[in-house]
C-alpha positions in Angstrom: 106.7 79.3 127.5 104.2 81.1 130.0 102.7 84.1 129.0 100.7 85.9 131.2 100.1 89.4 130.1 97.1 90.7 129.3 95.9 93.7 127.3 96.4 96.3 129.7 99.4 95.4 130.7 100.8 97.1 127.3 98.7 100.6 128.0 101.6 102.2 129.7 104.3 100.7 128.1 102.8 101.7 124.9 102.5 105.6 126.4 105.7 105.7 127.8 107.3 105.0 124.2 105.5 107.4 122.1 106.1 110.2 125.1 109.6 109.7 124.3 109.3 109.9 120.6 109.7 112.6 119.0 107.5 111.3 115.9 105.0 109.0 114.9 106.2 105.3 115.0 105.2 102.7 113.0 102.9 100.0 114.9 106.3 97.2 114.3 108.6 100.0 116.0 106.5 100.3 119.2 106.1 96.4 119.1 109.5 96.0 119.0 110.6 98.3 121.6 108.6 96.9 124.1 109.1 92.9 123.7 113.0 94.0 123.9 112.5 95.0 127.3 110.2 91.9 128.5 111.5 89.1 130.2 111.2 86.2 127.9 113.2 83.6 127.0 114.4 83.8 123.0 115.4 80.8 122.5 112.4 78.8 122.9 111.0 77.0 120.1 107.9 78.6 120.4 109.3 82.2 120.5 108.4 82.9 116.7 104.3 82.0 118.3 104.9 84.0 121.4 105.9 87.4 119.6 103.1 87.0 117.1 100.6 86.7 120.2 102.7 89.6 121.7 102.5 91.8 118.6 98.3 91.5 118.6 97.9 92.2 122.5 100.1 95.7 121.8 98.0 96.1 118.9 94.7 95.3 121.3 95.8 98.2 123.3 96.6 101.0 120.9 92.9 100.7 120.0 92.0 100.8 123.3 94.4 103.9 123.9 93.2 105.4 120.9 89.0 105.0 121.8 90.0 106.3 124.6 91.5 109.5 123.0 95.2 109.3 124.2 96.9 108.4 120.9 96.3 108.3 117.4 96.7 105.1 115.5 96.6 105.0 111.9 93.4 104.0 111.6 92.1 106.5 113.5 94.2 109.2 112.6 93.3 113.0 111.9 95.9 114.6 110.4 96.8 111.6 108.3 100.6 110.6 109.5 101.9 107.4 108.7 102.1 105.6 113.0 101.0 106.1 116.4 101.5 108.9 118.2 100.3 110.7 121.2 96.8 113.5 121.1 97.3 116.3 122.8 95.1 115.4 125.4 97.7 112.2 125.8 100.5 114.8 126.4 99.4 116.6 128.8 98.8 113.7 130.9 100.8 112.7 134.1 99.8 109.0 135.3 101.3 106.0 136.3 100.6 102.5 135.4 97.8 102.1 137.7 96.0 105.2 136.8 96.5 105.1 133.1 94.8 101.8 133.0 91.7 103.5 135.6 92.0 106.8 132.8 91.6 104.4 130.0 88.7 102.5 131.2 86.6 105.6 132.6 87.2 107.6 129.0 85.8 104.4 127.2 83.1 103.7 129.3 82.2 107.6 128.5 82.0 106.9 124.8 79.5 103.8 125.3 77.5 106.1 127.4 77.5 109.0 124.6 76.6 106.0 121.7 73.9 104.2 123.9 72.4 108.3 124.5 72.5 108.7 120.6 71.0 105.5 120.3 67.9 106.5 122.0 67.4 109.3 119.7 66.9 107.2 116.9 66.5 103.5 116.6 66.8 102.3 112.4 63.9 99.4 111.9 65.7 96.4 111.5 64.5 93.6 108.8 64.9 89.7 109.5 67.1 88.1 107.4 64.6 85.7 106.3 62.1 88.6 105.5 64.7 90.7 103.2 65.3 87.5 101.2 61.6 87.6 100.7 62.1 91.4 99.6 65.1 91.5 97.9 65.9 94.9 96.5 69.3 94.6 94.1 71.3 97.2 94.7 72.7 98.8 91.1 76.0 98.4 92.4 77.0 95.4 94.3 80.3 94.5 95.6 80.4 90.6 97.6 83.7 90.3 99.6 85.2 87.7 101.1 88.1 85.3 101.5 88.7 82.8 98.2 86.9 80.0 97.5 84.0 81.1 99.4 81.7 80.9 96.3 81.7 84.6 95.9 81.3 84.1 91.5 78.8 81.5 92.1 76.5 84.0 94.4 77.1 86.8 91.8 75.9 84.5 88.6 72.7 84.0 91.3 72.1 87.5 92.0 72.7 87.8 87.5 70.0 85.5 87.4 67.4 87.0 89.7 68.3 90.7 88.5 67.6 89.3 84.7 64.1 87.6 86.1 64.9 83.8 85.5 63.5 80.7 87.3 66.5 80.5 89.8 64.9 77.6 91.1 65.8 75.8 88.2 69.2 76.7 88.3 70.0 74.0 85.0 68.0 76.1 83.1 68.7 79.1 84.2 72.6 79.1 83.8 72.1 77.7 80.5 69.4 80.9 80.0 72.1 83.5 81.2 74.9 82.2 78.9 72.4 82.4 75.7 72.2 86.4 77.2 75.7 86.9 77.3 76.8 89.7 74.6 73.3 91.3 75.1 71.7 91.2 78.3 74.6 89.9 80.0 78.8 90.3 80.2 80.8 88.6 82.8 84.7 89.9 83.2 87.9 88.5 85.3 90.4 91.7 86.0 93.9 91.3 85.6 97.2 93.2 86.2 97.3 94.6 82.7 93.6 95.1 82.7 93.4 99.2 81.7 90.8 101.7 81.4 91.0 101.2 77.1 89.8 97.7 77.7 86.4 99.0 79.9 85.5 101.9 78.4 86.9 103.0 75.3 90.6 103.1 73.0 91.5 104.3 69.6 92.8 102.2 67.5 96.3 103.2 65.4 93.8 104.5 62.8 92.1 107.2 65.0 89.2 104.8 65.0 87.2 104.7 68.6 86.9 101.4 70.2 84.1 100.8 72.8 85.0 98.8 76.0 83.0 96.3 77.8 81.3 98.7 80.2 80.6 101.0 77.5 78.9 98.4 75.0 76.2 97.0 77.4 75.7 100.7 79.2 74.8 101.5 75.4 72.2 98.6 74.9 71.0 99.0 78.4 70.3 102.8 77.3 68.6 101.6 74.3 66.0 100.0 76.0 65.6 101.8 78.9 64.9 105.0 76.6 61.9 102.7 74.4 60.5 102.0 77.5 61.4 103.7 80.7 58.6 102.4 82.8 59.3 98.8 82.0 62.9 98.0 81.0 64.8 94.6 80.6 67.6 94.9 83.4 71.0 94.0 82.1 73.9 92.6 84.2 78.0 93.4 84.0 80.0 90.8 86.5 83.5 92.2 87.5 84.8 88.9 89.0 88.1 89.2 91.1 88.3 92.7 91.0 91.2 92.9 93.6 93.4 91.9 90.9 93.6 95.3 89.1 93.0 98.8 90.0 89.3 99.3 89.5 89.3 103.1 90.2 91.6 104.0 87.5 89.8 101.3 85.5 86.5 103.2 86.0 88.0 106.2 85.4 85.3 109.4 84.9 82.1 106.9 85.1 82.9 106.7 89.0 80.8 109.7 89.3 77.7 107.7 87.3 77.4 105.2 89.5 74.6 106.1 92.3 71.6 105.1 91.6 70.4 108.6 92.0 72.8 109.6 89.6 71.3 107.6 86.6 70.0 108.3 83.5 66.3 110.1 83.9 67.1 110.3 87.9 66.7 112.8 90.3 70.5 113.5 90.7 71.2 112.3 86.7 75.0 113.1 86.0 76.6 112.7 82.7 80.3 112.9 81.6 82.3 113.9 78.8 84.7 110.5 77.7 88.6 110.9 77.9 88.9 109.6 74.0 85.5 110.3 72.1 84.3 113.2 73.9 81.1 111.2 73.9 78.2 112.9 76.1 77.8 109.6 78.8 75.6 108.3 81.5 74.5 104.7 83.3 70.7 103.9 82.9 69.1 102.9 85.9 68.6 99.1 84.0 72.7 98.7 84.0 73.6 96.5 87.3 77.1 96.3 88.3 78.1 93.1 90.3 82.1 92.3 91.5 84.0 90.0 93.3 86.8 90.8 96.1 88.9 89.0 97.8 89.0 90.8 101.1 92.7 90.0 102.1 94.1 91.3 99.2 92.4 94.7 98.4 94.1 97.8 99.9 90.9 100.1 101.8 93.1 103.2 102.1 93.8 103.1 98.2 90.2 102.3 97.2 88.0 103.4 100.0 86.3 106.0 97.9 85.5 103.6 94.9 84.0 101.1 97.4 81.7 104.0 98.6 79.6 103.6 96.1 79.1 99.7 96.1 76.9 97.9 98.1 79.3 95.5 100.5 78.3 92.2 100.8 80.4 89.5 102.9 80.4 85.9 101.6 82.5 83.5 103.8 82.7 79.9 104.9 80.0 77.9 105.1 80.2 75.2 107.4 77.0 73.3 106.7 76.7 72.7 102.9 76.1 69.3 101.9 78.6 68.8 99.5 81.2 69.5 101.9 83.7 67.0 103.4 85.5 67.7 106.7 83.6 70.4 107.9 85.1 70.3 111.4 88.3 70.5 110.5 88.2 73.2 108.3 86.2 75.1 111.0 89.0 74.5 113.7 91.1 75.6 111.0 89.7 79.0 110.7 89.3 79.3 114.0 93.0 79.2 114.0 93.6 81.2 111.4 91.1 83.8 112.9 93.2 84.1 116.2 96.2 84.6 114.9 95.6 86.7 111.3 92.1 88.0 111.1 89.0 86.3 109.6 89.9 87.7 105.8 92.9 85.3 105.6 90.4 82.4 106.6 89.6 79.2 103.8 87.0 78.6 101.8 84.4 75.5 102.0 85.6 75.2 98.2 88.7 73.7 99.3 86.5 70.5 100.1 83.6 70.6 98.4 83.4 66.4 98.0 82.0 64.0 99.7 84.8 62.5 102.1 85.0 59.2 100.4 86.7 60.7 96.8 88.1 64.1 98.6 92.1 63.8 98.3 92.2 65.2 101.8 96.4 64.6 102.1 96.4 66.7 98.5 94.4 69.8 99.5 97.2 69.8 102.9 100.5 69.6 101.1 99.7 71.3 97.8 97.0 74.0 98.9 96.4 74.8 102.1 100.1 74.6 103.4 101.7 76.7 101.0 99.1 79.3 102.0 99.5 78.8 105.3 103.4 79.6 104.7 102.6 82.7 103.0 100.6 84.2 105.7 103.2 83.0 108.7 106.4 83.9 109.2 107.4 80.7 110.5 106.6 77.1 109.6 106.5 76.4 113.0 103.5 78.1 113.8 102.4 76.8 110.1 102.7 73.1 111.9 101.0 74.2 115.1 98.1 75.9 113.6 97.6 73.2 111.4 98.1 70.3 114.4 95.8 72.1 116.8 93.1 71.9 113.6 93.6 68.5 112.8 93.5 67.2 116.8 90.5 69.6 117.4 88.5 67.8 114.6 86.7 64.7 115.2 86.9 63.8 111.5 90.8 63.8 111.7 91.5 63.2 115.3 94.1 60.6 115.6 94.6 59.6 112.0 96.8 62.5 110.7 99.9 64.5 111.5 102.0 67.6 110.4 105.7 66.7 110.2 109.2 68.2 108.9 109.9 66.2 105.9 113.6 65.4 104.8 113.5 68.5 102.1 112.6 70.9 105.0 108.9 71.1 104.2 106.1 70.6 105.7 103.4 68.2 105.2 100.8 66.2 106.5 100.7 62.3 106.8 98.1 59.8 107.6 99.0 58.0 110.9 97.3 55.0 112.8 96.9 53.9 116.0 
């Protein structure tokens, strides 16, 4: 199937709907309204791919209607509504197809102009990568971020082990340091769904008796020694690992107004809190560094945007060059893929194959891992086998030797083939 529209070809389709609505409509409602009225043919067997490529183009130009300050989207949305809708300013317009598109482009170039003139007023010094390695500076609140098995835990247990000042060059050793620390210098966590505020901070028991929680047992040793020696404390360390799991705000609970640096114990901004069970006088020493884990595609910003505020965001995704990893190139293609169609968060991670090629169960990882993923993103297992036929022809490693077929229980999988 041929599909030749572009961008702006949805601007005043996209106008035209939300003129005649007499609400905000959902981003699915708009998308829906318009494909009904395009000429395409349904029942090809690449209709499920087509409307998927449709659905992002319409999405493409609500932003660009929206930067250009003729409708609100729900990202960038004032008054908070739930859709897209038009701004005054896109009301009071009268336009045709041709002009909207020129009315559109002349409003964004304006904003690139404004940004490029507030851009001259200040220009921020910008570090090399390579030099802030040199310098690092941990931040007392970290969160990394990423897609799975992009060896988000394994960076954290590194950033552990340079916070706590050992030899991370001798990583043997210095794993085998950090799990000797572990109940004094250092705790390491995995949330869960039933993961609750009693089990960070504090509970009473059934006999009135106050029960500290993790958080609240190493903030109290970290204390101890920052108070005997302020100048020159031992840091201590708390890993959060697959925070996304749980509801970290409500698992925080009062002690997300502690966490700022400035806000520390003997800082400029020092803040302390009354706890929900004890009544305990509380605060976070400066020593106390908070590392987590996220997987990106599974965390929900509009619920926890203001408990990420006060975490330093780190992105961790796939690496393409590590030398334990087996078909690089394929798995590359295969994010490429994934990119297109579903965003970079939904992409895998180089631990999927981290082997060498020779003892890497390559047909395994398909069928048992990466397809069954690839179903839960997709709608259809058609675009499923194309996605995952475009990778596999793409890659050199690959090309020619495997294939994604329809087996006899209606599943997919992926053979080996030869020519």
């Amino acid at each position: 199937m041929n599909l030749n529209y572009k961008t702006k070809d949805f601007f005043f389709p996209i106008y035209e709907v939300l003129k005649s609505a007499h609400k905000p409509l959902r981003a699915s409602e708009v998308a829906q309204k318009i494909i009904a009225d395009l000429p395409l043919d349904r029942n090809s067997e690449f209709w499920a791919m087509v409307r998927l490529k449709l659905k992002n183009r319409i999405r493409q130009a609500a932003n660009h209607l929206a930067e250009a300050g003729i409708i609100y989207t729900t990202k960038k949305n004032p008054y908070q509504k739930k859709g897209w809708f038009l701004t005054e300013y896109g009301k009071q317009l009268q336009v045709n197809e041709e002009e909207l598109i020129r009315e559109v482009k002349r409003n964004i170039r304006k904003n690139i102009q404004k940004q490029e003139n507030v851009s001259k007023i200040f220009v921020p010094k910008v570090i090399s990568r390579k030099k802030r390695e040199q310098t690092i500076n941990y931040s007392k609140n970290t969160i990394l971020y990423g897609p799975p098995a992009t060896g988000k835990t394994s960076k954290a247990i590194e950033m552990a082990i340079g916070i706590l000042g050992l030899d991370k060059h001798k990583a043997a050793e210095a794993k085998k340091a950090l799990r000797e620390m572990q109940g004094k210098q250092f705790e390491m966590i995995s949330l869960h769904p039933n993961y609750r505020y009693e089990h960070f901070l504090e509970d009473i028991d059934p006999k009135g008796k106050i029960k500290d929680g993790i958080l609240k047992k190493i903030a109290i040793r970290a204390r101890n020694e920052y108070e005997k020696n302020p100048q020159n404390s031992k840091n201590f360390v708390l890993i959060i690992d697959e925070m996304h799991r749980s509801e970290p705000a409500e698992i925080f609970g009062e002690t997300i107004s502690l966490l700022g640096s400035d806000k520390r114990l003997g800082q400029e901004n020092e803040v302390q809190v009354s706890l929900a069970y004890s009544g305990e006088i509380f605060a976070l020493p400066p020593n106390l560094y908070i590392i987590g884990t996220i997987n990106i595609a599974e965390i929900d910003y509009q619920t926890d945007s203001s408990f990420l505020q006060h975490f330093e965001m780190i992105p961790v995704y796939p690496r393409y060059d590590h030398i334990n990893l087996a078909y690089s190139d394929f798995l590359k293609a295969l994010n490429r893929k994934i990119s297109y169609y579903k965003g970079s968060d939904f992409m895998f991670g180089h631990g999927y194959f981290m082997q060498n090629a020779e003892s890497l169960d390559f047909l395994r990882i398909l069928n048992h891992q990466v397809i069954p993923t690839l179903r839960f993103y997709f709608e259809t297992k058609e675009l499923v086998q194309e996605i995952l036929q475009t990778a596999l022809d793409e890659a050199e490693s690959t090309k020619g030797k495997f294939e994604v077929l329809e087996n006899e229980k209606l599943h997919l999988e992926v053979i080996r083939v030869s020519w």
